[in-house]
C-alpha positions as CSV (number, residue, x, y, z in Angstrom):
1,X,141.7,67.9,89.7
2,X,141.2,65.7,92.6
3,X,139.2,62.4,93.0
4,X,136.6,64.2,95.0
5,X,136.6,67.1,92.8
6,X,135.9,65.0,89.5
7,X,132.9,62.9,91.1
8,X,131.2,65.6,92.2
9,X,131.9,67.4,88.8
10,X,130.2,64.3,87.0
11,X,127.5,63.6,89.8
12,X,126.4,67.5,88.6
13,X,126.4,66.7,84.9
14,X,124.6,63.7,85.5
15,X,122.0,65.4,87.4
16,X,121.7,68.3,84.8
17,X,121.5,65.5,81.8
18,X,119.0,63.6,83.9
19,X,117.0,67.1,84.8
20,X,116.7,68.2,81.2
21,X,116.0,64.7,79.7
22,X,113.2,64.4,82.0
23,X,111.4,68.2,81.2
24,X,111.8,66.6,77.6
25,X,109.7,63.6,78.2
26,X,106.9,66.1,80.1
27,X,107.1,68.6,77.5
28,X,106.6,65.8,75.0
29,X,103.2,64.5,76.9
30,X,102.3,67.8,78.2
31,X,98.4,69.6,77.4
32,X,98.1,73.0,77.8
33,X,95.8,74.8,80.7
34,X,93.2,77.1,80.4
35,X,94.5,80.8,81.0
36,X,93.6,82.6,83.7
37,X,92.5,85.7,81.9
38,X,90.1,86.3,79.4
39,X,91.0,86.7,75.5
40,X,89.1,88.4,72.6
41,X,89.7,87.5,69.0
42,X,91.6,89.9,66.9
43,X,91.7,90.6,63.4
44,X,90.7,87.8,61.3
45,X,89.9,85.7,64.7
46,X,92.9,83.2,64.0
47,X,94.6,85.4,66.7
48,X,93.4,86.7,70.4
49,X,94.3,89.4,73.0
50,X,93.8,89.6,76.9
51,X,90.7,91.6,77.1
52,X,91.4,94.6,79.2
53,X,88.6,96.7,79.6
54,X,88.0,100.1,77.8
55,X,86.8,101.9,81.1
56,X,88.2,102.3,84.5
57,X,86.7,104.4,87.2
58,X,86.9,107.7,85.4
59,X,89.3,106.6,83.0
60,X,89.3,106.9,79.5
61,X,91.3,103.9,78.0
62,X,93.1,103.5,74.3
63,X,94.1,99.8,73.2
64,X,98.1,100.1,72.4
65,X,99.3,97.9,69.9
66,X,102.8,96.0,71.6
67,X,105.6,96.3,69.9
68,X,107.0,94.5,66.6
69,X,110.2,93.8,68.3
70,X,108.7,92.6,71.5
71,X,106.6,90.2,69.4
72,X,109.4,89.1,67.6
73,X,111.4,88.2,70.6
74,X,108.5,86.0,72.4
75,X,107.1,82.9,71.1
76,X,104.6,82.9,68.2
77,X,101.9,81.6,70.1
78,X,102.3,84.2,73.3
79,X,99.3,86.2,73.6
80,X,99.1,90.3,74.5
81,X,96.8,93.1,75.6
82,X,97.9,96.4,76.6
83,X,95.5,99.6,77.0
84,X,96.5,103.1,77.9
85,X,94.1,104.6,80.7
86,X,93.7,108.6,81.1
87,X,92.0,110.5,84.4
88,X,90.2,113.7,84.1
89,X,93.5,114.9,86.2
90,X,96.2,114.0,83.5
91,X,96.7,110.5,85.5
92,X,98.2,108.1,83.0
93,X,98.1,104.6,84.0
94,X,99.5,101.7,81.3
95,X,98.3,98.3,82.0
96,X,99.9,95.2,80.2
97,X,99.6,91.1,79.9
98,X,101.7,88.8,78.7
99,X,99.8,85.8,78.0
100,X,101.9,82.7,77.6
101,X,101.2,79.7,75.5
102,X,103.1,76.0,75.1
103,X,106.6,78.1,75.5
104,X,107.0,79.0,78.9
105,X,110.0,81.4,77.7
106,X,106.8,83.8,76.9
107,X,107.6,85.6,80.4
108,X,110.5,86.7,82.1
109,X,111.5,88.4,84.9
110,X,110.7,92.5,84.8
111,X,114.3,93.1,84.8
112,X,114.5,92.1,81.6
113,X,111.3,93.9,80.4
114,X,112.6,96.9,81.5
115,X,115.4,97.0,79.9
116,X,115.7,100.1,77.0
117,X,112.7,101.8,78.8
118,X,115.4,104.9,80.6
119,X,114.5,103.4,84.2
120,X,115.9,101.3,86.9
121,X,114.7,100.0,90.1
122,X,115.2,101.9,93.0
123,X,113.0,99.7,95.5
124,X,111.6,96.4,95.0
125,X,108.8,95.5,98.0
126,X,105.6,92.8,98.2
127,X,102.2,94.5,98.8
128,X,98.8,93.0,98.5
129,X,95.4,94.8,97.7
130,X,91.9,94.8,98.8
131,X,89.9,92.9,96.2
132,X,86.1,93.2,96.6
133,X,85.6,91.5,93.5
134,X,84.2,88.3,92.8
135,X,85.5,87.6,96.7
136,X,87.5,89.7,99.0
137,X,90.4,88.6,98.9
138,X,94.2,90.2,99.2
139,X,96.0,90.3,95.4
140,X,99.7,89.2,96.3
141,X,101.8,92.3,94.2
142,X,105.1,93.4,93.3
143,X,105.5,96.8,93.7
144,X,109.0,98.6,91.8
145,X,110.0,101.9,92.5
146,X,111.6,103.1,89.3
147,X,113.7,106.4,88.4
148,X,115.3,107.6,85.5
149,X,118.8,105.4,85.0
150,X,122.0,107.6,84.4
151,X,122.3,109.1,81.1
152,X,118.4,108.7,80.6
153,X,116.5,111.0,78.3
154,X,115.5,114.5,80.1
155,X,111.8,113.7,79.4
156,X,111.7,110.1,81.1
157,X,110.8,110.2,84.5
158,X,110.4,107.9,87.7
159,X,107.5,105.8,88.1
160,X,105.8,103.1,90.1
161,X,105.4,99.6,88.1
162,X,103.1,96.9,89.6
163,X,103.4,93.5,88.7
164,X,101.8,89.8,89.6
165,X,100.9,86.5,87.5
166,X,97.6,84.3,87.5
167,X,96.6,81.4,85.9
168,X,93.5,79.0,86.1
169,X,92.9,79.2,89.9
170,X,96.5,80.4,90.9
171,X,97.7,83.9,91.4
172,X,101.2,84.7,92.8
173,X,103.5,87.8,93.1
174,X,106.9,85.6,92.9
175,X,108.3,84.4,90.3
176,X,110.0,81.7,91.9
177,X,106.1,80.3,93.3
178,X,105.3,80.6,89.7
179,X,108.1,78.6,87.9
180,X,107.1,76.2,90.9
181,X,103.9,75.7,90.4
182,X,104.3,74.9,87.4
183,X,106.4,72.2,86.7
184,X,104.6,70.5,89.7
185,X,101.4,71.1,87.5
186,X,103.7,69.8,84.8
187,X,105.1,66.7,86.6
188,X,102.1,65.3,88.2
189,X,99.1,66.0,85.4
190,X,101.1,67.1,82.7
191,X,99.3,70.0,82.4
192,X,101.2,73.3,81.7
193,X,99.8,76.1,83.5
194,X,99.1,79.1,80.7
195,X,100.4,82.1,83.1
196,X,100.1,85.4,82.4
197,X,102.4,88.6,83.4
198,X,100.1,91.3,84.3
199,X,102.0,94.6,85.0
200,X,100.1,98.5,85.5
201,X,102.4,101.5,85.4
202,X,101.9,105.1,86.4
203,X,105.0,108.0,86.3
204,X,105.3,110.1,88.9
205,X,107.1,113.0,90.0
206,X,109.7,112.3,92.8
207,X,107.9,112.7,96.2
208,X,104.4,111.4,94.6
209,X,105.7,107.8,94.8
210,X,102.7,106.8,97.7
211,X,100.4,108.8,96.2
212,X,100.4,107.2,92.7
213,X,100.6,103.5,94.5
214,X,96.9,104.5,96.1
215,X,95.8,105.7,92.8
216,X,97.5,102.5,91.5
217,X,96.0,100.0,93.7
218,X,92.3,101.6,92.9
219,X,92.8,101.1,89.3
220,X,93.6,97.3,90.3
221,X,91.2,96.9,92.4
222,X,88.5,97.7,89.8
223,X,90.2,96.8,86.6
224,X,91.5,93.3,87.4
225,X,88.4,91.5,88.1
226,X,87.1,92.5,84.3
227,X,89.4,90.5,83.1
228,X,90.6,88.1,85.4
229,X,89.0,85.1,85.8
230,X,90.9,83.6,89.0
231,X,89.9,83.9,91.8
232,X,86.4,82.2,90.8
233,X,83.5,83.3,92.1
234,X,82.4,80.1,94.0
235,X,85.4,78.4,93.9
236,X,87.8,77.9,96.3
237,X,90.8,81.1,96.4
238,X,94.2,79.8,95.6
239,X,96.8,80.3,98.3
240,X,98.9,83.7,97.2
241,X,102.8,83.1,96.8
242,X,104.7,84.0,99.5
């Protein structure tokens, strides 16, 4: 290895060292934010869930308990709430959140959440949707396009999975805006942002992809202001990630 080669090797290490001892120091001094959505206690109270709401439009709605091994994989302190919504039609919409709290390792990209579930992505595009409530506003979203992977199960079909991330007065669709956000939050008022993942999913036949994103973005539309608490009413709107 040449001269060149080794200083910029160790000019890379050194930055690395200096990167991580410095997230140390913050995550040392940091305080935790305020979420962005709202949260009901469970149980005993010593716990809480993202309070999704039991009614949407003319859906009929059943609270789905997440997974043991999904709670086992997060952080003990990461918070959940996942309901099951039902049309008169046979429309089945599943709407989740992923409520982090002092380990930001609570959320990761949907890649990695859908893996195991029979599906891959097929198309990934940004959208945004009409929000009448508490302001109008546009929702910054991701929207997947997901079919059955090779191999998959004869009764798992395609569907269309929605995604975005608030927290106190911020709302994004990227994940890269996110992770930004917040260690600038982090590095100037050592305040870690409490994110949460919010995702809604409907199946759908090939061919019914638009019609279940309409559907889709209705359900949004009226669900997320029940339990989301950014935008604020009178406050000033966050700029959406581009």
């Amino acid at each position: 290895m040449n001269k060149q080669k080794w200083i910029i090797l160790i000019s890379l290490l050194v930055l690395v060292g200096g990167t991580a001892g410095f997230l140390g120091r913050l995550e040392k001094i940091q305080k935790l934010g305020v979420p962005g959505v709202k949260t009901t206690p469970v149980g005993d109270g010593k716990e809480v869930e993202v309070a999704l709401p039991e009614q949407v439009l003319d859906c009929t709605s059943e609270r789905v308990e997440v997974q043991k091994l999904a709670r086992d994989m997060l952080p003990k302190d990461t918070c959940f709430g996942q309901r099951l919504y039902q049309a008169p039609d046979g429309f089945v919409v599943q709407a989740t959140v992923v409520l982090m709290g002092s380990d930001r390792t609570s959320i990761h990209r949907p890649q990695f959440c859908l893996r195991g579930s029979g599906r891959i992505i097929q198309k990934e595009e940004r959208e945004t949707i009409p929000m009448t409530r508490p302001n109008d506003y546009l929702l910054p979203v991701t929207k997947l396009t997901l079919v059955p992977e090779p191999g998959a199960a004869s009764d798992v079909g395609g569907g269309i999975y929605v995604y975005w991330f608030v927290a106190d007065n911020e709302y994004t669709a990227s994940p890269a805006q996110r992770m930004w956000w917040m260690f600038r939050d982090l590095a100037t008022t050592g305040t870690l942002q409490r994110w949460a993942y919010i995702t809604f999913f409907a199946p759908c036949l090939p061919g019914q992809e638009d019609a279940t994103f309409e559907r889709l973005k209705k359900m949004i539309a009226a669900a997320a202001p029940d339990f989301q608490l950014t935008p604020r009413a009178l406050g000033i709107i966050a700029e959406a990630g581009k």
